[in-house]
TORBA-291773 format. One record per residue: x, y, z of N, C-alpha, C in turn; residue number from 1. Coordinates in steps of 0.001 Angstrom, whole numbers. Example, Ala and Ser with C-alpha at 12.3 -4.5 7.8 and 13.67 -1.06 7.14 Angstrom:
2
REC;13190;-5690;7800;12300;-4500;7800;13200;-3300;7800;1
REC;12850;-2250;7080;13670;-1060;7140;12900;30;7870;2
END
This chain:
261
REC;832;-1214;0;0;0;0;863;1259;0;1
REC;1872;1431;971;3107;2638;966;3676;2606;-591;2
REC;4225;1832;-1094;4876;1500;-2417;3708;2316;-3824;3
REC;2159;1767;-3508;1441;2220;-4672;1094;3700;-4021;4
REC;1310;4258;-3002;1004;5563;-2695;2715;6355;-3192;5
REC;3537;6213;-2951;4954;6523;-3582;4977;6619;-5230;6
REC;4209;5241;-5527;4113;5207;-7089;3163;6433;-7403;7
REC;2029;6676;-6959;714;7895;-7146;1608;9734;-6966;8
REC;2682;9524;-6230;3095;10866;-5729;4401;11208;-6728;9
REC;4949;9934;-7395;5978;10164;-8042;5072;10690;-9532;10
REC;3786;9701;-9501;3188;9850;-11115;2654;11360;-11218;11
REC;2282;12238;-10095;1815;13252;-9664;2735;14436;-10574;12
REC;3780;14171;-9691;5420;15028;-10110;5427;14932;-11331;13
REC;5400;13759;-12318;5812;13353;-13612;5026;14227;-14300;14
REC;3809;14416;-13989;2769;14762;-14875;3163;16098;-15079;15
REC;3411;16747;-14025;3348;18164;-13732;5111;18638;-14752;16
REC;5689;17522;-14152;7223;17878;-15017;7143;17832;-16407;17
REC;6154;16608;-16857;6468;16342;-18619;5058;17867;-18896;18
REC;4503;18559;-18064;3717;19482;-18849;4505;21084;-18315;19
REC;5776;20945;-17958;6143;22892;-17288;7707;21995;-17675;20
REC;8096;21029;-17816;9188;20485;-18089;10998;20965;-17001;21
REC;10108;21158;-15888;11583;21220;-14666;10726;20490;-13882;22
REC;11860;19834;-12673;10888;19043;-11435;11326;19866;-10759;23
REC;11545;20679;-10769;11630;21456;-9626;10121;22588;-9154;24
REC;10002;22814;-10371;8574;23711;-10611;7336;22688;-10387;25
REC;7983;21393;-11465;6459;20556;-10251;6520;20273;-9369;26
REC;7658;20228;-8299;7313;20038;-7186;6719;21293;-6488;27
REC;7392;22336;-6775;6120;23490;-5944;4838;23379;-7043;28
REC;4658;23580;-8030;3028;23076;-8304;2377;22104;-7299;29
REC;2690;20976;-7208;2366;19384;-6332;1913;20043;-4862;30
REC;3083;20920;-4712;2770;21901;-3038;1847;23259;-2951;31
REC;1529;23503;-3650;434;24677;-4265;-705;24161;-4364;32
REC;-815;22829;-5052;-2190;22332;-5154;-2858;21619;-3580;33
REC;-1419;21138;-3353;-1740;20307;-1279;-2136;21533;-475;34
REC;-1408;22675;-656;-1821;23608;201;-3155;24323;-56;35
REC;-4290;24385;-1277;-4791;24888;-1715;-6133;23777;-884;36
REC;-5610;22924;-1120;-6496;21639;-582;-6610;21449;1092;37
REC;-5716;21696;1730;-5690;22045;3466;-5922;23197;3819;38
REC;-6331;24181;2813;-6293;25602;3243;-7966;25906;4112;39
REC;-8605;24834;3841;-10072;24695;5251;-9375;24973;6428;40
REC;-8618;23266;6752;-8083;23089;7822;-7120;24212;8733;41
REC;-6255;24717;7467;-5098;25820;8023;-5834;26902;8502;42
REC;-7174;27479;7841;-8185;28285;8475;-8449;28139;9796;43
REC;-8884;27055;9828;-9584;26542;11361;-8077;26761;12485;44
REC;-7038;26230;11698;-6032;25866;13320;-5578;27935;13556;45
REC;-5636;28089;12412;-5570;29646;12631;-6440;30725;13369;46
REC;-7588;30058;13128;-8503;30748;14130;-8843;30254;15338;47
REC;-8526;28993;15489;-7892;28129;16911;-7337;28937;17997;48
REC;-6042;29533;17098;-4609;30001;17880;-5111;31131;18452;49
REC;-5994;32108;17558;-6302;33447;17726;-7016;33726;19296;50
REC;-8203;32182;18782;-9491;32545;20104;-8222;32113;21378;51
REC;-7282;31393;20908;-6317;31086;22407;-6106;32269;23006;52
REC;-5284;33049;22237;-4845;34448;22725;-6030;35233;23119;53
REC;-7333;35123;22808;-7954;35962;23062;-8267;35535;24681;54
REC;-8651;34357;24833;-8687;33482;26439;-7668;33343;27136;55
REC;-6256;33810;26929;-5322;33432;27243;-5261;34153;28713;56
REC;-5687;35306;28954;-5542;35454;30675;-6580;34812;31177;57
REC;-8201;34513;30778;-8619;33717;31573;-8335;31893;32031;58
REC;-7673;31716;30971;-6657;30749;30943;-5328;30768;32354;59
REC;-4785;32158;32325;-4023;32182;33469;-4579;32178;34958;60
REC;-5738;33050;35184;-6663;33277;35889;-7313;31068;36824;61
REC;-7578;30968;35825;-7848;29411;36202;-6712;28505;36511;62
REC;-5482;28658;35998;-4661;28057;36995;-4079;28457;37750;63
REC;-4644;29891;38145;-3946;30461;39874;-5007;29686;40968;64
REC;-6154;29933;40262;-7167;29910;41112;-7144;27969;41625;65
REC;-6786;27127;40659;-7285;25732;40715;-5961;25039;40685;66
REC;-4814;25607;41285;-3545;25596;41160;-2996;24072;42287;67
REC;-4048;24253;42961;-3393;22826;44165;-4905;21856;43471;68
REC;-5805;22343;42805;-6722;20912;42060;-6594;21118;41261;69
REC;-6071;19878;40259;-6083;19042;38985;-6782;19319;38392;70
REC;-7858;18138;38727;-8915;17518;38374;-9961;19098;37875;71
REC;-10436;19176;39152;-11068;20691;39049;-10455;21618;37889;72
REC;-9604;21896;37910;-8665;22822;36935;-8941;22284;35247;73
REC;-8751;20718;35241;-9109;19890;34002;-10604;20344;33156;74
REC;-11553;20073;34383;-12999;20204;34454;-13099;22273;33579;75
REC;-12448;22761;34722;-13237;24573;34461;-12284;24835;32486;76
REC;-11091;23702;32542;-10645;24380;31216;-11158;24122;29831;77
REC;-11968;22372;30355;-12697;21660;29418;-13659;23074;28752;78
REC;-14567;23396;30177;-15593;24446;29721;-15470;25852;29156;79
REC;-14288;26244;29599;-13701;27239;28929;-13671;26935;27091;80
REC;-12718;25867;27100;-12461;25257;25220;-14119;25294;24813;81
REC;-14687;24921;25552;-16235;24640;24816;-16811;26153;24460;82
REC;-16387;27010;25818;-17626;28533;25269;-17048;28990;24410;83
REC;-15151;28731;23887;-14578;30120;23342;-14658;28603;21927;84
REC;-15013;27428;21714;-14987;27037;20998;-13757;26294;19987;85
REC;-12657;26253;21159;-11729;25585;20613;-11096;24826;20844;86
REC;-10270;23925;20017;-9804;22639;19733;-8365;22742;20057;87
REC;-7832;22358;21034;-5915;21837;20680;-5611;21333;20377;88
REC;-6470;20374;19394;-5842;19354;18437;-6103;19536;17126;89
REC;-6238;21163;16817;-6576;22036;15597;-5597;22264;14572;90
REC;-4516;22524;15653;-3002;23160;15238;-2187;21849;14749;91
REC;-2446;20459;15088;-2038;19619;14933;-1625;18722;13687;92
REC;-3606;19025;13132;-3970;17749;11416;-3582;18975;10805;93
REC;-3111;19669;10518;-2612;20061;9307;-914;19905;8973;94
REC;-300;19660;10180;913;18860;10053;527;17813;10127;95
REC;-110;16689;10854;-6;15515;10266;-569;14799;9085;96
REC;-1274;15836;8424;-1871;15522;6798;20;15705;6297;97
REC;248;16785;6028;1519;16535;5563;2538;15414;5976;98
REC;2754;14845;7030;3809;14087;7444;3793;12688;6465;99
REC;2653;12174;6009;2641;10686;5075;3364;11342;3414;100
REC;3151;12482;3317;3639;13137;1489;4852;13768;1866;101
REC;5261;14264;3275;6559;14543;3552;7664;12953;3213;102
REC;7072;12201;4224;7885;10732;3744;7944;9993;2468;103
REC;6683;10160;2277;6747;9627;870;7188;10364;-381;104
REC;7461;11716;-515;8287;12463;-1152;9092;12584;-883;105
REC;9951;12000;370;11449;11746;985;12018;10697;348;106
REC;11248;9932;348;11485;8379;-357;11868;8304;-2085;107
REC;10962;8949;-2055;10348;8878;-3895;11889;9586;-4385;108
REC;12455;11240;-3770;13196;11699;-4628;14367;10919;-3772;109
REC;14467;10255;-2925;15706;9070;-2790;16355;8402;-3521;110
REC;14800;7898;-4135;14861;6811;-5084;14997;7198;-7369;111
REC;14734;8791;-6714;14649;9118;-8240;15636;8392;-9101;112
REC;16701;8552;-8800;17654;7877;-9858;17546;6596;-10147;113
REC;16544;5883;-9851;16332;4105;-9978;15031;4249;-10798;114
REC;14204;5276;-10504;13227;5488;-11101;12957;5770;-12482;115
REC;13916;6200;-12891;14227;7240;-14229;15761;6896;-15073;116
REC;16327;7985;-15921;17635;7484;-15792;17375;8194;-16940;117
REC;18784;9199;-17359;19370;10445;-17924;18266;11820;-17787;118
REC;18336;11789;-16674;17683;13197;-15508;18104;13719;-15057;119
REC;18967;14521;-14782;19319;15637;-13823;18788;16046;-12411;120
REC;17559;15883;-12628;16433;16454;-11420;16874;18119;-10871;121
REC;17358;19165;-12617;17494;20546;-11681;16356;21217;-11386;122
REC;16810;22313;-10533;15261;23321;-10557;16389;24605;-11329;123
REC;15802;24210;-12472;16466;25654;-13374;17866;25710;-13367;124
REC;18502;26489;-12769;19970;26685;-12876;20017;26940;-11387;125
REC;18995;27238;-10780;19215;27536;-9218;20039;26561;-8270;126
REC;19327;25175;-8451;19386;23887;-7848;20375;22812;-8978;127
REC;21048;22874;-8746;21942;21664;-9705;21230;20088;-10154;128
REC;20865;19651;-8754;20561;18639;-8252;18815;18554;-7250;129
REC;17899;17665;-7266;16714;17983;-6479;17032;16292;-5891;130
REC;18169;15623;-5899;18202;14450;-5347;19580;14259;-4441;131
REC;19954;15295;-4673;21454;15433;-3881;20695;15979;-2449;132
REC;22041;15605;-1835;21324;16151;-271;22450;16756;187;133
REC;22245;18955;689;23449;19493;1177;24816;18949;1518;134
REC;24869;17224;2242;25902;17046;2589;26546;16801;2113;135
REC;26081;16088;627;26897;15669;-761;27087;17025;-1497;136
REC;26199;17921;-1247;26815;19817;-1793;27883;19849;-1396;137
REC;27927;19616;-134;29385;20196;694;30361;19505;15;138
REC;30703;18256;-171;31742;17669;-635;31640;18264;-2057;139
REC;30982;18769;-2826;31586;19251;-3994;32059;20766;-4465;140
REC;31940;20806;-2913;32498;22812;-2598;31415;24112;-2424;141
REC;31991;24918;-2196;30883;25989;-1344;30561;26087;-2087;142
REC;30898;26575;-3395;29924;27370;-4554;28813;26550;-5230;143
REC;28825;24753;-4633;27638;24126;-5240;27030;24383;-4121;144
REC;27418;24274;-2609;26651;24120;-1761;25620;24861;-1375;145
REC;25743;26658;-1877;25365;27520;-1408;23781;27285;-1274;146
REC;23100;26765;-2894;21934;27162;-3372;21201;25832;-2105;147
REC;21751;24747;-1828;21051;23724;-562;21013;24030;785;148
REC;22232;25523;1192;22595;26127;1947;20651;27233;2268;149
REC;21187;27429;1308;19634;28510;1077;18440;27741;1277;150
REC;17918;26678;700;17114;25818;888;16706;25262;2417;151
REC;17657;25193;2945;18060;24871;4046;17362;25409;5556;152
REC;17940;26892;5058;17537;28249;5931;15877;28441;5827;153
REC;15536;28026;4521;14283;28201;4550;13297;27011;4934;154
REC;13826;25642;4960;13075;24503;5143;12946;24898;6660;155
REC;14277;25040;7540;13874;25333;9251;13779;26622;9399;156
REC;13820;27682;9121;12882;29438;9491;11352;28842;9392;157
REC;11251;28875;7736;9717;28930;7576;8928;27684;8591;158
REC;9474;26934;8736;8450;26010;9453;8494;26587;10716;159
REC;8975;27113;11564;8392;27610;13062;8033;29082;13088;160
REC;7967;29485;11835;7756;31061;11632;6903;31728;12022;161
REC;5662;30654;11870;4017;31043;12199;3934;31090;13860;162
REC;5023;30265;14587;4409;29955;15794;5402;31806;16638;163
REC;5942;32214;15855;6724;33336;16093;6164;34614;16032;164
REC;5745;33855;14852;4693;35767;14490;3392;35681;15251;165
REC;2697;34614;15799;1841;34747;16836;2122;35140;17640;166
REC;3443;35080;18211;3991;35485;19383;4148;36567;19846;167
REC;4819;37519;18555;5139;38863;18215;3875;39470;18386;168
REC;2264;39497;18399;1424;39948;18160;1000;39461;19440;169
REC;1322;39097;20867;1035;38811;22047;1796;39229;22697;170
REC;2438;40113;23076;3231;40417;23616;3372;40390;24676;171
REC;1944;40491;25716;1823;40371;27020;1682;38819;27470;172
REC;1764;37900;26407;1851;36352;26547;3110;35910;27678;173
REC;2931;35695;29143;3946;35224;29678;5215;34321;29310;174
REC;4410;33152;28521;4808;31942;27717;5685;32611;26653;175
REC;5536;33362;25923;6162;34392;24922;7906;33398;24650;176
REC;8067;33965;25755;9943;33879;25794;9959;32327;25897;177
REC;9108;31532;26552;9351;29898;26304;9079;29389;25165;178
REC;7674;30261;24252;7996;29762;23018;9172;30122;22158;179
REC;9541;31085;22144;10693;31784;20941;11563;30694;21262;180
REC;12155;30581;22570;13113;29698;23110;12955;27918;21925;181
REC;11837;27889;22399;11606;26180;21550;11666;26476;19777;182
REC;10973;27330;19546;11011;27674;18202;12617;27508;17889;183
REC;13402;28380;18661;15155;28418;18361;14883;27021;18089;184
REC;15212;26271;19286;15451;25017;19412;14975;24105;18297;185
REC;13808;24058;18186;13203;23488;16696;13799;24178;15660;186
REC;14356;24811;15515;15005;25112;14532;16106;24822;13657;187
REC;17341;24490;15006;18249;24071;14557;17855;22365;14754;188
REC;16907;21973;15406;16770;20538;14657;16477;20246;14167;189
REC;15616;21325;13221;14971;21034;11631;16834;20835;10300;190
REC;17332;22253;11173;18732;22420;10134;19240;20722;9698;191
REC;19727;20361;11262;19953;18849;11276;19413;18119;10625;192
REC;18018;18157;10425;17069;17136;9628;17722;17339;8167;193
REC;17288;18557;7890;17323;19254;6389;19532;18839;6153;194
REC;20092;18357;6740;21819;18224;6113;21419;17249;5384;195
REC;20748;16416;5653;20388;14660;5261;19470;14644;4306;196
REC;18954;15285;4018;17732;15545;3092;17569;15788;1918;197
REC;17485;14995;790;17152;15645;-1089;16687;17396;-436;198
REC;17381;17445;-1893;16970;18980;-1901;15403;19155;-2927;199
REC;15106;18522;-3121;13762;17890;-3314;13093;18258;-2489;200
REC;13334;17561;-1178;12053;17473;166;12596;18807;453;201
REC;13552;19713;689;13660;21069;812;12677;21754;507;202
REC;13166;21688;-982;11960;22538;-1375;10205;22597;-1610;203
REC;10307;21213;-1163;8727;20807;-840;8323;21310;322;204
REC;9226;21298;1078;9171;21848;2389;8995;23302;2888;205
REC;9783;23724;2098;9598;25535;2500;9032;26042;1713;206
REC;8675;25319;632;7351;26031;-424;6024;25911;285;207
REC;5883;25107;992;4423;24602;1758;4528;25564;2719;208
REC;5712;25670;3652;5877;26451;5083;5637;28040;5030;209
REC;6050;28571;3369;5858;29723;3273;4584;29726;2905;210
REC;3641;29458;1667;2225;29478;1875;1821;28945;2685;211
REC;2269;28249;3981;1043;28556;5427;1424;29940;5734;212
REC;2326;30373;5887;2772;32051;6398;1948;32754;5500;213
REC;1173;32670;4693;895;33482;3733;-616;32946;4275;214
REC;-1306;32374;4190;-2680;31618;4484;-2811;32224;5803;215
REC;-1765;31839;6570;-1832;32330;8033;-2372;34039;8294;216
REC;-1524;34451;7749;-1729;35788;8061;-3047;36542;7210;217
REC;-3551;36187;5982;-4547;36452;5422;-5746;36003;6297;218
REC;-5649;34996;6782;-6959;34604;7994;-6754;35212;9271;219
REC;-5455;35444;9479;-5448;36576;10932;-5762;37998;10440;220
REC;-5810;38486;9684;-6139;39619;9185;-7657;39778;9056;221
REC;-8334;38723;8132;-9454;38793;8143;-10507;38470;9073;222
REC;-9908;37741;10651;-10567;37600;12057;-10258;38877;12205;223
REC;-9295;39929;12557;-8846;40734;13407;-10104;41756;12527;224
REC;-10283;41709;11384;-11316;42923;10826;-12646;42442;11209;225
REC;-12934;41504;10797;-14245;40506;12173;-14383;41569;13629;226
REC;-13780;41257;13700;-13363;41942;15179;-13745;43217;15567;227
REC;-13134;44297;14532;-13036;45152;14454;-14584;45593;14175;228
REC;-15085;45261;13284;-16507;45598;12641;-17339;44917;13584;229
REC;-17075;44086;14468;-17897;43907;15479;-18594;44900;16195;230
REC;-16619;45370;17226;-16744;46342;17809;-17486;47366;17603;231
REC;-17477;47872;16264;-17446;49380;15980;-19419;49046;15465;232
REC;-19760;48726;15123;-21001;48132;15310;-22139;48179;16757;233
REC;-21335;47668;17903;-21980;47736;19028;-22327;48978;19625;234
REC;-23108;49616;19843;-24142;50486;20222;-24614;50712;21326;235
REC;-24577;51564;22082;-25639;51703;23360;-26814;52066;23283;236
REC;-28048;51509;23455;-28707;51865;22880;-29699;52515;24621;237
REC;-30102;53370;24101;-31121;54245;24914;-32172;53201;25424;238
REC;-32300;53451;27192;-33267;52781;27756;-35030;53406;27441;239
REC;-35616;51355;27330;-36742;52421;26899;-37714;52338;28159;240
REC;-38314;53191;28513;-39164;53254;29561;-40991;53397;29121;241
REC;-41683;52264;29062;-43236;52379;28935;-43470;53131;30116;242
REC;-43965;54417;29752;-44832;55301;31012;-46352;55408;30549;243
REC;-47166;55046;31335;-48633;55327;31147;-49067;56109;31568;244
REC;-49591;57105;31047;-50133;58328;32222;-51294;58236;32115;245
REC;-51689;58580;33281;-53402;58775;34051;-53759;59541;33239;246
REC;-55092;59774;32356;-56011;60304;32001;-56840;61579;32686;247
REC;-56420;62642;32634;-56962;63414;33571;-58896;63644;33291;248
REC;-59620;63466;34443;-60478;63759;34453;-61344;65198;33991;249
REC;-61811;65512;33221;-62350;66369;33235;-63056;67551;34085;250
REC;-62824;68500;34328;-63567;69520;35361;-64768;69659;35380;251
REC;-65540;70032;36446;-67070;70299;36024;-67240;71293;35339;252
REC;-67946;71780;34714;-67849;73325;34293;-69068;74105;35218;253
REC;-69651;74883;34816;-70555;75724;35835;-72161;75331;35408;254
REC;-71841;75119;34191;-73541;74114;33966;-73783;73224;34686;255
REC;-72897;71970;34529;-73036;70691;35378;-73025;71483;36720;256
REC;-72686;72216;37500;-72689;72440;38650;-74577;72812;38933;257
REC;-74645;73785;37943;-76585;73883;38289;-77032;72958;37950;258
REC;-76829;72171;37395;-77906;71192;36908;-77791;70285;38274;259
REC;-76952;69796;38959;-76787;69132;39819;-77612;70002;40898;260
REC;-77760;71180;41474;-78283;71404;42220;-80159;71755;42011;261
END
């Protein structure tokens, strides 16, 4: 089943290469069309993150308060996720939709040269190679290495980028400085990942990572104007008060007064 899904992702690439004729361009086509296709999901974990920050001190607020109970603390945060309506396992499926086409496009341009044969696999003149991996750049000197060098920078920036620029836009987020901290950290163990890596899955990689940065911020933009037009919308509106007033009786006049007597 892995093997005929490898075969479906390589036939994918082919198609796209024998009709724009570089694989390098079909592979960002291949990643243009995946991202175009998760761009529901990337919505949702984006507006996930947002309503976080927006709950995020009553979030702090509940674990001062429920700080020696668990359980209790478990219970008030459940209900919290329910009123503000969100999921922490939002931010999640849209990396793990990618992780089976990450491997299996790890595999596939592994295997390109068994696959094919008098290919190159360049992207233009940029990329020499889309099956070489930086560490085999390096052995053939800086000036090949540079362009996997570049690839590189962008496979680990762009992937923790999003969780940065949320950050930047929270500023009063306590957590703030523990995320940047991990982001570093994920970072240079993406670098590590990416030495070992076709420059293939590179660029599959930071072509996807930059259109989420791009998806990302077009849906934070368009909540934050949500927002905005909410606000500016809401109204005080004047209390209304039903008053009934008494009917005043009429006076006698001076006729009715003789006639009565």
């Amino acid at each position: 089943m892995w093997d005929v899904f490898k075969d479906w992702i390589f036939d994918i690439i082919q198609f796209f290469y024998n009709f724009c004729g570089d694989w390098g361009l079909a592979i960002i086509i291949v990643t243009v069309i995946f991202r175009i296709l998760i761009s529901p999901l990337m919505h949702k974990q984006t507006k996930s993150s947002f309503q976080m920050q927006k709950v995020q001190p009553l979030m702090q607020e509940l674990q001062r308060k429920y700080a020696d109970d668990q359980p209790r603390l478990q219970e008030e945060m459940q209900k919290l996720y329910a009123e503000v309506k969100f999921n922490p396992l939002a931010g999640c499926l849209p990396m793990l939709l990618q992780m089976p086409i990450f491997m299996a496009l790890f595999q596939v341009l592994s295997e390109m040269g068994s696959r094919t044969s008098g290919t190159t696999y360049e992207f233009y003149n940029l990329v020499p190679s889309l099956v070489m991996k930086p560490s085999e750049a390096m052995a053939a000197g800086f000036g090949t290495f540079v362009p996997y060098l570049i690839l590189m920078v962008i496979f680990a920036g762009a992937t923790f980028l999003p969780m940065v620029l949320m950050q930047m836009g929270n500023k009063d987020n306590p957590q703030r400085k523990q995320t940047m901290i991990m982001a570093a950290v994920m970072s240079v163990f993406m670098l590590w990942i990416s030495w070992g890596s076709p420059a293939g899955v590179l660029l599959f990689w930071g072509a996807s990572s930059l259109m989420g940065i791009a998806q990302q911020q077009i849906s934070m933009r368009i909540m934050k104007k949500r927002d905005a037009e909410a606000a500016e919308t809401i109204e005080v509106k004047p209390i209304e008060v039903d008053v009934t007033r008494k009917q005043k009786k009429p006076r006698p006049t001076k006729k009715d007064t003789t006639k009565r007597k």
